[in-house]
Chimera marker file (.cmm) of the C-alpha trace (Angstrom):
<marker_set name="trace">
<marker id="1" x="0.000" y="0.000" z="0.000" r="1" g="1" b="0" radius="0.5"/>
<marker id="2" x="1.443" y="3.168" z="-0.927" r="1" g="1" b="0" radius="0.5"/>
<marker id="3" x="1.850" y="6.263" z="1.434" r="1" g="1" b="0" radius="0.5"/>
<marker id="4" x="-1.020" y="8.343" z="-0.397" r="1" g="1" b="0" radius="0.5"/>
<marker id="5" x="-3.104" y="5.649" z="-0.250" r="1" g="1" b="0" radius="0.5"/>
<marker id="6" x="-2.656" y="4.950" z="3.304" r="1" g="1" b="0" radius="0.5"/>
<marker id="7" x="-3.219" y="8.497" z="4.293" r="1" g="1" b="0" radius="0.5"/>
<marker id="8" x="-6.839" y="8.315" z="2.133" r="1" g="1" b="0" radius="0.5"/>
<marker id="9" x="-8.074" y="4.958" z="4.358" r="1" g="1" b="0" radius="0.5"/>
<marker id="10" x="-7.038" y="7.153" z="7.319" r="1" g="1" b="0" radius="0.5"/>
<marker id="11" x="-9.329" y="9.972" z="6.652" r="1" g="1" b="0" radius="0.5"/>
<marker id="12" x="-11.907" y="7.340" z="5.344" r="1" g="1" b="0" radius="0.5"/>
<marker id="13" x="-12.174" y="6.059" z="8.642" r="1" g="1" b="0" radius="0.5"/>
<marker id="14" x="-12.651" y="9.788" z="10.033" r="1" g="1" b="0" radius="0.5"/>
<marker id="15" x="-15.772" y="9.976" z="7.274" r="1" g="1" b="0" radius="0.5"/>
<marker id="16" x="-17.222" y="7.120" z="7.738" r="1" g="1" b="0" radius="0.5"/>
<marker id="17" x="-18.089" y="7.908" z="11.196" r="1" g="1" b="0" radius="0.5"/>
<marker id="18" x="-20.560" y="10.266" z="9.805" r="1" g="1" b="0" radius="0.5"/>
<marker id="19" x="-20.424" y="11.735" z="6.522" r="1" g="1" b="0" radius="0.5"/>
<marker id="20" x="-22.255" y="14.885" z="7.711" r="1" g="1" b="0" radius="0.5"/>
<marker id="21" x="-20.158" y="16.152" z="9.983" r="1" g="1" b="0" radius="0.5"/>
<marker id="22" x="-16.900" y="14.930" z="7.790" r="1" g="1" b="0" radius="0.5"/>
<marker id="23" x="-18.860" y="17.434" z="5.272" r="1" g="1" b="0" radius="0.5"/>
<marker id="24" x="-19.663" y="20.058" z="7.471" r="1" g="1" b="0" radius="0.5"/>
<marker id="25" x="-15.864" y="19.480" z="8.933" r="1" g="1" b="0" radius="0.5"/>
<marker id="26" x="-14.293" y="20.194" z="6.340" r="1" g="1" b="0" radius="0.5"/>
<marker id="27" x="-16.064" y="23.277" z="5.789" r="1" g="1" b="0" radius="0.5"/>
<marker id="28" x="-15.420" y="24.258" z="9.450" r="1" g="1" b="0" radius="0.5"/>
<marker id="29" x="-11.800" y="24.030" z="8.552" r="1" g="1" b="0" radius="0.5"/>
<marker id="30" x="-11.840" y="25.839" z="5.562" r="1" g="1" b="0" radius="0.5"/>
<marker id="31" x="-13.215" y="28.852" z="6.706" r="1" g="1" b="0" radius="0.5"/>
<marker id="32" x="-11.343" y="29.171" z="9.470" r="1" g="1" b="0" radius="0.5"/>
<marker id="33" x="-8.051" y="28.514" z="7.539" r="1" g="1" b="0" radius="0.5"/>
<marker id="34" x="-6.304" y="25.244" z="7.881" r="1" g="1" b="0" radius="0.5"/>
<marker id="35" x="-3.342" y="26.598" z="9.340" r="1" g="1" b="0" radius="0.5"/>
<marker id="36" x="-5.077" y="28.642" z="11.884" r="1" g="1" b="0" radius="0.5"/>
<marker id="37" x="-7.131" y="25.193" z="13.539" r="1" g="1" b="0" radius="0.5"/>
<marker id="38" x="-4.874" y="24.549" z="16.181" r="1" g="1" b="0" radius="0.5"/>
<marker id="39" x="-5.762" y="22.901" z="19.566" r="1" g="1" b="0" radius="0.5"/>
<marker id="40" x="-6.219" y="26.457" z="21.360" r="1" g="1" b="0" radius="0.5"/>
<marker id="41" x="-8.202" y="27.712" z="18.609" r="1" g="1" b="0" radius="0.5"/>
<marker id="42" x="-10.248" y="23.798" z="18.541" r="1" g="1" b="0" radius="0.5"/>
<marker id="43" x="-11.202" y="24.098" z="22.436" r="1" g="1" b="0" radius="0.5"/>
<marker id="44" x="-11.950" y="27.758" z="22.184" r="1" g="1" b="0" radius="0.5"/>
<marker id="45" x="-14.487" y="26.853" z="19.684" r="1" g="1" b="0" radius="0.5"/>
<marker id="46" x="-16.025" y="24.163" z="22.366" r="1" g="1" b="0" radius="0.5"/>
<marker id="47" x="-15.977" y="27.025" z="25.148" r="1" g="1" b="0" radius="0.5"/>
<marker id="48" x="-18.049" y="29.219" z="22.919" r="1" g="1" b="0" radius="0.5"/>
<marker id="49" x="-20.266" y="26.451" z="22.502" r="1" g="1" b="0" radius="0.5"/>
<marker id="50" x="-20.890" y="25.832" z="25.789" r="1" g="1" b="0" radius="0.5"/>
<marker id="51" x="-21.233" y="29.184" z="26.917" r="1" g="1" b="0" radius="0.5"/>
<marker id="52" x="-23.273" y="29.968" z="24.318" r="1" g="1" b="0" radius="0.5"/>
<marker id="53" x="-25.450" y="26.739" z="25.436" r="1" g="1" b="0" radius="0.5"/>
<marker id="54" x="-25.761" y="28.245" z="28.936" r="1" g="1" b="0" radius="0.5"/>
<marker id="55" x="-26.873" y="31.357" z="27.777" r="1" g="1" b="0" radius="0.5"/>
<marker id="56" x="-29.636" y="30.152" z="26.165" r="1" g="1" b="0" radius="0.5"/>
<marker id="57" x="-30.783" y="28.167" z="28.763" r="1" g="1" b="0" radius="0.5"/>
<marker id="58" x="-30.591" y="30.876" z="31.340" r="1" g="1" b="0" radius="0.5"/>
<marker id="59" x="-32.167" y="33.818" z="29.233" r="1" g="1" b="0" radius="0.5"/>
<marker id="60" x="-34.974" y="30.928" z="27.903" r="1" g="1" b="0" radius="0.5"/>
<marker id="61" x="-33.707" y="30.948" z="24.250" r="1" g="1" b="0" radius="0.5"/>
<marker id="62" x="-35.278" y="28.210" z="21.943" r="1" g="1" b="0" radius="0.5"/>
<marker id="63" x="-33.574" y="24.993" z="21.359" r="1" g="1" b="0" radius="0.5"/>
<marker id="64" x="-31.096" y="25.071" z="18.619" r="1" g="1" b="0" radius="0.5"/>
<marker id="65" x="-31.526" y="22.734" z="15.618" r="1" g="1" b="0" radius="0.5"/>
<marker id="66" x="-28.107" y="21.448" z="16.130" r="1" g="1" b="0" radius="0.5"/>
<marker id="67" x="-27.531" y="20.446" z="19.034" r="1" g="1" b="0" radius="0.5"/>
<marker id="68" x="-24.190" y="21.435" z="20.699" r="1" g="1" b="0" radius="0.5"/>
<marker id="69" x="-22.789" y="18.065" z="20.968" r="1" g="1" b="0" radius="0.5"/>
<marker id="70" x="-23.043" y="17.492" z="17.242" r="1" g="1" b="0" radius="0.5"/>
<marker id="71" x="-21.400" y="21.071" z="16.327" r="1" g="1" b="0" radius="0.5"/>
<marker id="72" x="-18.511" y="19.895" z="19.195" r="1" g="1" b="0" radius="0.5"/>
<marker id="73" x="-18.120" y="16.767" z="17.419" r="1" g="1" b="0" radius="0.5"/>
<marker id="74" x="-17.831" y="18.848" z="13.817" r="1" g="1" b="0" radius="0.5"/>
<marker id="75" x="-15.132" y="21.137" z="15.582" r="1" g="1" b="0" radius="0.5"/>
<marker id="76" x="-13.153" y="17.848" z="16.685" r="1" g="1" b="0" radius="0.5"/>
<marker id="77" x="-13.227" y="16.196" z="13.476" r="1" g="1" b="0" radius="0.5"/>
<marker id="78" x="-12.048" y="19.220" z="12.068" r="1" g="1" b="0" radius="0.5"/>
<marker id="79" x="-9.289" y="19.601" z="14.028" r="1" g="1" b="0" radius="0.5"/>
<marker id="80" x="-8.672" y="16.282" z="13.082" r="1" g="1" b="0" radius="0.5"/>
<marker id="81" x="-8.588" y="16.479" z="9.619" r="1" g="1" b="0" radius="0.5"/>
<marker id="82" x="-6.318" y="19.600" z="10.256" r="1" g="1" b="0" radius="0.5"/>
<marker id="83" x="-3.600" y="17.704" z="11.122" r="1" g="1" b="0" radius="0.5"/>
<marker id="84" x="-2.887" y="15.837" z="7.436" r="1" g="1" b="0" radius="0.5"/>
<marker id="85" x="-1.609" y="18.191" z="4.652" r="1" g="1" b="0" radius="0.5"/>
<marker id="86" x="-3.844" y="20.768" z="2.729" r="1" g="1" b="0" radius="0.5"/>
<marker id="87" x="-2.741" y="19.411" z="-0.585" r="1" g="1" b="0" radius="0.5"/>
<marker id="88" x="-3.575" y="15.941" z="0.438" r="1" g="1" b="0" radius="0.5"/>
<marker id="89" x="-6.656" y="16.849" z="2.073" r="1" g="1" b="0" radius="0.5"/>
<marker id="90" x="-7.643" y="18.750" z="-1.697" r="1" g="1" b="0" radius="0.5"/>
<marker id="91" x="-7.175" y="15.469" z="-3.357" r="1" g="1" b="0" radius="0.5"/>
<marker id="92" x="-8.722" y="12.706" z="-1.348" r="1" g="1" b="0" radius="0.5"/>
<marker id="93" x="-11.909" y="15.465" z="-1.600" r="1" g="1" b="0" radius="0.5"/>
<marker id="94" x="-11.477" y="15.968" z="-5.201" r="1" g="1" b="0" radius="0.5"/>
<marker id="95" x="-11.420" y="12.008" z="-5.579" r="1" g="1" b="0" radius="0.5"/>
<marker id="96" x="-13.854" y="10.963" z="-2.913" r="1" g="1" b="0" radius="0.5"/>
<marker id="97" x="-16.694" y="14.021" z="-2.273" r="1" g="1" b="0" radius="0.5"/>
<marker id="98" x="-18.813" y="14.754" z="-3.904" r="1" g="1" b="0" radius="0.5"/>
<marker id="99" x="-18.923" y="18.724" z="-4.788" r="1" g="1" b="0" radius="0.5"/>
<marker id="100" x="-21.355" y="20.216" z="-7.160" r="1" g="1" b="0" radius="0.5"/>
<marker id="101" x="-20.681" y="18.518" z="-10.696" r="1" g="1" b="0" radius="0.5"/>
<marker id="102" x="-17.528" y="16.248" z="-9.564" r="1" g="1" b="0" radius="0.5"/>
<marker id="103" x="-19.128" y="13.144" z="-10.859" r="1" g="1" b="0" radius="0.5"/>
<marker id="104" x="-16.781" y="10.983" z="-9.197" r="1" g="1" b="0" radius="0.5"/>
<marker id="105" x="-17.356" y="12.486" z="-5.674" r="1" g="1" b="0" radius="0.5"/>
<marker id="106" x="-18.768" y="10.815" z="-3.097" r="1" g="1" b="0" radius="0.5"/>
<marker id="107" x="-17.149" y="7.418" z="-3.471" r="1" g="1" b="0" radius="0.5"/>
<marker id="108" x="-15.260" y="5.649" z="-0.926" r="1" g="1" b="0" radius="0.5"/>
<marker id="109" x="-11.717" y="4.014" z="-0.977" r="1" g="1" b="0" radius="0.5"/>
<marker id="110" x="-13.446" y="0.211" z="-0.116" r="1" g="1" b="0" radius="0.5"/>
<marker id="111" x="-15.723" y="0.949" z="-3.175" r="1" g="1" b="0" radius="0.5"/>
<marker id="112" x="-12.547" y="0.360" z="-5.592" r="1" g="1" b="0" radius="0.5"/>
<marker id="113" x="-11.651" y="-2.594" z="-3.892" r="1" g="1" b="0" radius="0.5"/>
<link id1="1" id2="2" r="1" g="1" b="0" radius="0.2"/>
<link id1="2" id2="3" r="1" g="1" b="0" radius="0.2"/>
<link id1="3" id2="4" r="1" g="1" b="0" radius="0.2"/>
<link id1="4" id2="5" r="1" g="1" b="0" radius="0.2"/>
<link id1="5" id2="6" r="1" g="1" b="0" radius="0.2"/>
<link id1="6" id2="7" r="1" g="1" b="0" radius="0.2"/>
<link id1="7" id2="8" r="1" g="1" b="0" radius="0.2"/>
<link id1="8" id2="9" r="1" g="1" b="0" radius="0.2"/>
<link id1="9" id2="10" r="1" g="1" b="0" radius="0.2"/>
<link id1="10" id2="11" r="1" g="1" b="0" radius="0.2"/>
<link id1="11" id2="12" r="1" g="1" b="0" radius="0.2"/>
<link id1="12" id2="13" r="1" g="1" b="0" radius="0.2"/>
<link id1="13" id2="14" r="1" g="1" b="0" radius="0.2"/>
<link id1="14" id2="15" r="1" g="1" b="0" radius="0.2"/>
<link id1="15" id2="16" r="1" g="1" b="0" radius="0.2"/>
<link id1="16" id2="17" r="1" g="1" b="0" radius="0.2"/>
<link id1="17" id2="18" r="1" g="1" b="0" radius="0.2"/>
<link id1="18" id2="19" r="1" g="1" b="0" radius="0.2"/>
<link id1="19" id2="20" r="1" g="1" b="0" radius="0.2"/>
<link id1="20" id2="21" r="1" g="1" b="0" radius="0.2"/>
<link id1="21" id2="22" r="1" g="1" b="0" radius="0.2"/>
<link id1="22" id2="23" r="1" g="1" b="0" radius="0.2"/>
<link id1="23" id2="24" r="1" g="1" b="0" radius="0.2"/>
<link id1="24" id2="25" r="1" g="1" b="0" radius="0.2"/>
<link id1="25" id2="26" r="1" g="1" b="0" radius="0.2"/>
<link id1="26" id2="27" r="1" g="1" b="0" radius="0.2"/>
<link id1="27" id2="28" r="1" g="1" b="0" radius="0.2"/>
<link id1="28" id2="29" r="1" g="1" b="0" radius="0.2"/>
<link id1="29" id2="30" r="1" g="1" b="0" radius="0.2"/>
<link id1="30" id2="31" r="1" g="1" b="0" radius="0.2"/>
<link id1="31" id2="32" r="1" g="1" b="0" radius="0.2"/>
<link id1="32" id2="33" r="1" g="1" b="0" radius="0.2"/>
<link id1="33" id2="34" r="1" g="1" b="0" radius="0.2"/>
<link id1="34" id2="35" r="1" g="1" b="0" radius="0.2"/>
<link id1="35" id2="36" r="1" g="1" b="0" radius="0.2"/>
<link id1="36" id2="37" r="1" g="1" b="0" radius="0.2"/>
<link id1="37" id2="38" r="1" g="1" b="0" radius="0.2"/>
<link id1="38" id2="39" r="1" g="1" b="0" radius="0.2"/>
<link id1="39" id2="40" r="1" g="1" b="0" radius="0.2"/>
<link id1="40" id2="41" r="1" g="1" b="0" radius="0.2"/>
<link id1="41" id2="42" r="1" g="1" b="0" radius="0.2"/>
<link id1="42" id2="43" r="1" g="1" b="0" radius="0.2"/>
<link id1="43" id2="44" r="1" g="1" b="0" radius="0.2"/>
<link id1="44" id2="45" r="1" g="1" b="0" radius="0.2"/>
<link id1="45" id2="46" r="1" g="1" b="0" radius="0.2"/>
<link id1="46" id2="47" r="1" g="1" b="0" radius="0.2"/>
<link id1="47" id2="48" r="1" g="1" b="0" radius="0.2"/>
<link id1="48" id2="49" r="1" g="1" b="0" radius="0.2"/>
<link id1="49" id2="50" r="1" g="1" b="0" radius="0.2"/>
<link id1="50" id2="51" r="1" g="1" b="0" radius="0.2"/>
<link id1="51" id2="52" r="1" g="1" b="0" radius="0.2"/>
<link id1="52" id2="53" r="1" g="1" b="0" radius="0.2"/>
<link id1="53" id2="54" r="1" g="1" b="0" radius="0.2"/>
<link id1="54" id2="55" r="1" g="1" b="0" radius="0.2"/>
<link id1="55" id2="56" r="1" g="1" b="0" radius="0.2"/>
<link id1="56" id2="57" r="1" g="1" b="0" radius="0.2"/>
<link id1="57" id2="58" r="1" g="1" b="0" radius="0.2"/>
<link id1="58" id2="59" r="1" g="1" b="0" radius="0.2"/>
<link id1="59" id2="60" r="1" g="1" b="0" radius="0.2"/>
<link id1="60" id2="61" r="1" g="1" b="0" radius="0.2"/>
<link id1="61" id2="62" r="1" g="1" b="0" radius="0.2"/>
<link id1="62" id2="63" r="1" g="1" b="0" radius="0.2"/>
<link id1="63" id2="64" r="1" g="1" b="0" radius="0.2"/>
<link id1="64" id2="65" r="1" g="1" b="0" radius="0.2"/>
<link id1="65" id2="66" r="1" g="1" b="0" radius="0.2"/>
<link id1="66" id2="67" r="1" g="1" b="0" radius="0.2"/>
<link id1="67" id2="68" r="1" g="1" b="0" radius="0.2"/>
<link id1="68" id2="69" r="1" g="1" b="0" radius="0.2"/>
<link id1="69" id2="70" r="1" g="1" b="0" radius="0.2"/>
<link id1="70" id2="71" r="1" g="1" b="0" radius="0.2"/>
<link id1="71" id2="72" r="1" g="1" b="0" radius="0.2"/>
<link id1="72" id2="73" r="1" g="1" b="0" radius="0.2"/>
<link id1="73" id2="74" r="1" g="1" b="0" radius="0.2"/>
<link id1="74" id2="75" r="1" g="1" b="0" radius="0.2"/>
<link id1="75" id2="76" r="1" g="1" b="0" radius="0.2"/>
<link id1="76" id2="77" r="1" g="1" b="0" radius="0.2"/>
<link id1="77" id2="78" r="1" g="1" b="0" radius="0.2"/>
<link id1="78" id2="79" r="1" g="1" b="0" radius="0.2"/>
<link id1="79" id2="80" r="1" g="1" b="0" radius="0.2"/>
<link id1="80" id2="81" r="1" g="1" b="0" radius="0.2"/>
<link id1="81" id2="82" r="1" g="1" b="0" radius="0.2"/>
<link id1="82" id2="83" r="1" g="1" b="0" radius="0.2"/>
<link id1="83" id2="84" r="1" g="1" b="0" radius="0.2"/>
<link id1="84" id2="85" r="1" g="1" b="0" radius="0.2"/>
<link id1="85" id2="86" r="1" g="1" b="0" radius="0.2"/>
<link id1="86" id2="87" r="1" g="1" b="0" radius="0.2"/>
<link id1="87" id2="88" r="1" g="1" b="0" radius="0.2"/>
<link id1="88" id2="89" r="1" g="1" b="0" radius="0.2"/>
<link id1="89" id2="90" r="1" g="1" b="0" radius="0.2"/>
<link id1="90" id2="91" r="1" g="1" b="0" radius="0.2"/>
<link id1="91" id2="92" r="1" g="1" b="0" radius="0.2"/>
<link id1="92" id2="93" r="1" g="1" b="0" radius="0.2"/>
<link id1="93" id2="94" r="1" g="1" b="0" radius="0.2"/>
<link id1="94" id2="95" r="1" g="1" b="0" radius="0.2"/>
<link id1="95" id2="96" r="1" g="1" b="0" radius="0.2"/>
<link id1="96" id2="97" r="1" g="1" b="0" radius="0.2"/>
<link id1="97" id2="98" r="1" g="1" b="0" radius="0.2"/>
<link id1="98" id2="99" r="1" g="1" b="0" radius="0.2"/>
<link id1="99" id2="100" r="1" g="1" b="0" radius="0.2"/>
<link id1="100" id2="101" r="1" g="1" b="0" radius="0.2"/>
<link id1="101" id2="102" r="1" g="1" b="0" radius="0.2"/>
<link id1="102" id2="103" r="1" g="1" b="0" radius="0.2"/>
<link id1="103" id2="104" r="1" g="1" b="0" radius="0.2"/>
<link id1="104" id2="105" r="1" g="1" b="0" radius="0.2"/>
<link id1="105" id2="106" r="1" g="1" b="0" radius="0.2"/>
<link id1="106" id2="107" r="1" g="1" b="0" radius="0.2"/>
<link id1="107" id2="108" r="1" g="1" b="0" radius="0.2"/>
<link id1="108" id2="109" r="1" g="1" b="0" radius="0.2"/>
<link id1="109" id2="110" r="1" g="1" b="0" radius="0.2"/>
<link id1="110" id2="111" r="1" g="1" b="0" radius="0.2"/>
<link id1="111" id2="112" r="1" g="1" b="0" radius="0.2"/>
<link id1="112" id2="113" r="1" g="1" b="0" radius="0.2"/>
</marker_set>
């Protein structure tokens, strides 16, 4: 197994955990800047969540629709996928994901097998 191709089953294994928040992840990361999701700026993230969480509650604000354990585990798997190369990161998406008109998105590396 080459090197490329071991680094794609590793971040299959982060997707297949849930393929929504791999999606919404990878977004996460992207508009914060890949180089900018470190650890400090990953359990900031969580403390704004929280806090936010127990402001609602206190001041009686409605329920979000997303609830804050799902957008923790979306900043986790972020910072998780922050941690392999930006160029490599590009490629398994251009390969794997589907993004508007890639018509070999959304494919998995055990579907070539």
């Amino acid at each position: 197994m080459t090197p490329r191709l071991k680094l794609f089953k590793e971040i299959d294994c982060i997707r297949e955990r849930d393929d929504v928040i791999f999606l919404s992840a990878i977004t996460s990361l992207f508009e914060s800047g890949h180089a900018n999701y470190t650890k400090e700026t990953k359990l900031k993230l969580i403390q704004n969540i929280v806090a936010e969480v127990k402001y609602d509650q206190t001041h009686g604000m409605p329920i979000n629709i997303i609830t804050p354990e799902y957008r923790i585990a979306i900043v986790e798997t972020a910072y998780e996928l922050s941690k392999y190369d930006i160029w490599n990161l590009l490629e398994y998406i251009k390969r794997y994901v589907i993004i508007s008109g890639n018509k070999n998105g959304n494919k998995r590396l055990s579907d070539f097998d």
